[in-house]
DRENNUGU-920159 format. One record per residue (C-alpha): x, y, z. Coordinates in steps of 0.5 Angstrom, whole numbers, plus 500, padded with zeros to 3 digits. Example, Ala and Ser with C-alpha at 12.3 -4.5 7.8 and 13.67 -1.06 7.14 Angstrom:
BEGIN
525491516
527498514
***
This chain:
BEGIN
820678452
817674446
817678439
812676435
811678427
804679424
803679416
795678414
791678407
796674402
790672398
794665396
800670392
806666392
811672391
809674398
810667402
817667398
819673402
816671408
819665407
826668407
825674412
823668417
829665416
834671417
830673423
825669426
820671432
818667438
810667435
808668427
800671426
797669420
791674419
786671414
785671407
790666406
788663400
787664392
782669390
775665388
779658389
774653386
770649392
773642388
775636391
783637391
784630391
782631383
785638383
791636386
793643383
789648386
791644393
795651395
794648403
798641402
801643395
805649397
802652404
804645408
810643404
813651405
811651412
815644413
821647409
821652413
821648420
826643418
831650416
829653423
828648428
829650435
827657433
821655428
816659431
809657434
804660427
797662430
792663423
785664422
782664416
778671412
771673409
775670401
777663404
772659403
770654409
770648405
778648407
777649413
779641415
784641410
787648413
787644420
789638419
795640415
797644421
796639426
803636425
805643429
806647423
801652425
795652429
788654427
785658432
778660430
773661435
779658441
783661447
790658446
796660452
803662451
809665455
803668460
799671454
792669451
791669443
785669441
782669434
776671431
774670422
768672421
767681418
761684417
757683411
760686405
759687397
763680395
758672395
762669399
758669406
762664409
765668414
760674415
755675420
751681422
755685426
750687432
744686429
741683423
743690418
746691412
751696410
748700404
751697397
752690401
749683402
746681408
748673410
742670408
744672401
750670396
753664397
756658401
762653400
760650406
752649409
751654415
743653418
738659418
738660425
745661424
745666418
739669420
741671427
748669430
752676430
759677431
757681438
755674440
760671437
766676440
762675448
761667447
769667447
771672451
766670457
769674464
776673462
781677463
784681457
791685460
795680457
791677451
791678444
786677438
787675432
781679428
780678421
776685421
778692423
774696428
769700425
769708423
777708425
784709421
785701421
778701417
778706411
775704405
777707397
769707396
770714393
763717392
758711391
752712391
747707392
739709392
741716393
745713400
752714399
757708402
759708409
767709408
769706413
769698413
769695419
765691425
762696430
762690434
770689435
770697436
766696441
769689445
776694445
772700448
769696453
774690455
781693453
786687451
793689450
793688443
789687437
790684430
786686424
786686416
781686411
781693409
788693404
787700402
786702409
792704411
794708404
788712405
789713413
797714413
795709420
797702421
797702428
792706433
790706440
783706442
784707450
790702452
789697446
794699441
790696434
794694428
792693421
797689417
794689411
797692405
793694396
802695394
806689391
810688398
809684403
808688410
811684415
809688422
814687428
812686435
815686441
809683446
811687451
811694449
806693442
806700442
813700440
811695433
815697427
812696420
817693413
815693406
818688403
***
């Protein structure tokens, strides 16, 4: 039965890749997920062809993915990635061509199948308190969470029309994607994690703002509400680091669908073990 392994929100450091890197080489699974946040924090939208040392795509991504497959041939595992709400869409070709030697596949927004599975993948969270608006679309409906700043607010790598910051939603998004497809075999690679769960406490503490505290829990009703209703064997998530820590929950099931999220606020790098058949049976390292 395929395995897969999930990792999620490296935000470009090098020393987690590395043990990536050299865990994937003594036990690689038949499937990688990459669930966002791939890059450096606040990586400049520069041209990288004059920054050829800010070029973490093709300048370490790129040629550690190609190590990894020369060392692991037949074994080297098919590698779905998306990106998160702290990668700028500036690189997203980048992202895709660097992949497209079948190093990984960029599944944004794309049904792919596999070993009779569908993988679906999906960047976009809820708006946040963070500038970058590239990868934040009203949830289900054009609101703000206190403390945050709507889409049609802060700043963008790449242009994205009116109609698009003012009236796309993820709902619409998630329901555009999914259509009337049968989902008791798909799994979705989600950047955010279901809203008001273990997988989406916030350290917001007692914040306050206007007289109206934050809302701790950070993420998309939306995705909440597409598990409830349409029950997909498994869903993937990250975005929230602390979450777990805060919760004691990495993994949750809402009706049949176990929800896992991978990220992590410590100096390990958490690896999550999937068998695709019995996800409930998932096991999490900190290395």
């Amino acid at each position: 039965m395929p395995e897969a392994v999930f990792v999620t929100d490296l935000h470009g450091r090098v020393s987690r890749y590395t043990v990536l890197f050299a865990y994937l080489v003594k036990s690689p699974p038949d499937i990688l997920f990459i669930g966002g946040d791939l890059l450096e924090p606040f990586l400049p939208f520069a041209d990288s062809t004059k920054h050829p040392d800010r070029d973490f795509i093709n300048g370490f991504l790129a040629k550690n993915f190609t190590d990894l497959k020369s060392r692991l041939g037949k074994k080297y595992p098919e590698t779905l990635i998306i990106m998160g709400n702290d990668d700028p869409k500036y690189f997203e070709s980048a992202l895709i061509s660097a992949g497209s030697g079948g190093l990984w596949t960029y599944i944004h927004q794309r049904r792919i199948q596999n070993s009779g599975y569908s993988f679906y993948g999906y960047n976009y969270v809820p708006p946040t308190p963070f500038m970058l608006k590239d990868w934040e679309r009203y949830d289900v409906s054009r609101y703000t969470d206190v403390g945050c700043i709507s889409p049609e607010e802060g700043r963008r790598s790449f242009p994205a029309s009116e109609h698009e910051q003012k009236w796309t939603t993820i709902k619409d998004d998630i329901d555009d994607l999914t259509a009337d497809e049968q989902l008791d075999k798909a799994v979705f690679l989600f950047h955010a994690p279901p809203y008001s769960t273990d997988l989406d406490l916030g350290d917001v503490g007692a914040i306050v703002v206007d007289h109206v505290p934050v809302d701790e829990h950070l993420g998309s009703i939306a995705i909440y509400r597409f598990i409830e209703e349409r029950q997909p064997l498994l869903t993937l998530h990250g975005h929230v680091h602390e979450s777990a820590r805060l919760s004691g929950s990495w993994m949750q099931k809402i009706g049949r669908t176990v929800c896992i999220n991978g990220a992590h606020d410590g100096d390990e790098l958490s690896v999550i073990r999937i068998p695709l058949d019995s996800p409930e049976d998932s096991t999490r390292l900190l290395i």
